[in-house]
N, C-alpha and C positions, 0 to 999 in steps of 0.2 A: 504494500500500500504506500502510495507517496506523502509525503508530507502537508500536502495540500489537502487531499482523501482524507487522512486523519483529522486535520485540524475541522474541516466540516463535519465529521461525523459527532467529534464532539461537540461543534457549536451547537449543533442539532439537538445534542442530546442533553445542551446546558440551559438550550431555549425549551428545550419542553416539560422540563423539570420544573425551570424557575418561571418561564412565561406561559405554560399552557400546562399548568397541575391538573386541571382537570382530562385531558387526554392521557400524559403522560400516566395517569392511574388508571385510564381505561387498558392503557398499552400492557402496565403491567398485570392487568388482571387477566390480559389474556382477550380482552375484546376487542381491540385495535390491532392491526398489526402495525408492527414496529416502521415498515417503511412509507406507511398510509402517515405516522406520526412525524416522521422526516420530511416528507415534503409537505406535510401541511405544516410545519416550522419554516420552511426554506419559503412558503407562499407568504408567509406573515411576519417575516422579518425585513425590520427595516433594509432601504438598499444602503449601503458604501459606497462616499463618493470618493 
């Protein structure tokens, strides 16, 4: 995985923790899948200019 890969996988996963707790607990419960949770992170985060 490149370094690049990595670092979005955890932004991914540090935005759905801290900014969408509620999915992020649907993900762990097993009702979301994990990659449904990633890109609806990647659609609602702000862009970088």
């Amino acid at each position: 995985m490149s370094p690049y890969a990595a670092a979005r996988l955890i932004g991914d996963a540090l935005d759905l923790r801290h900014r969408l707790p509620l999915l992020w607990a649907r993900i762990l419960a097993g009702e979301v899948r994990p990659w449904i949770g990633r890109k609806t992170a990647e659609a609602t985060r702000e862009p970088v200019c």
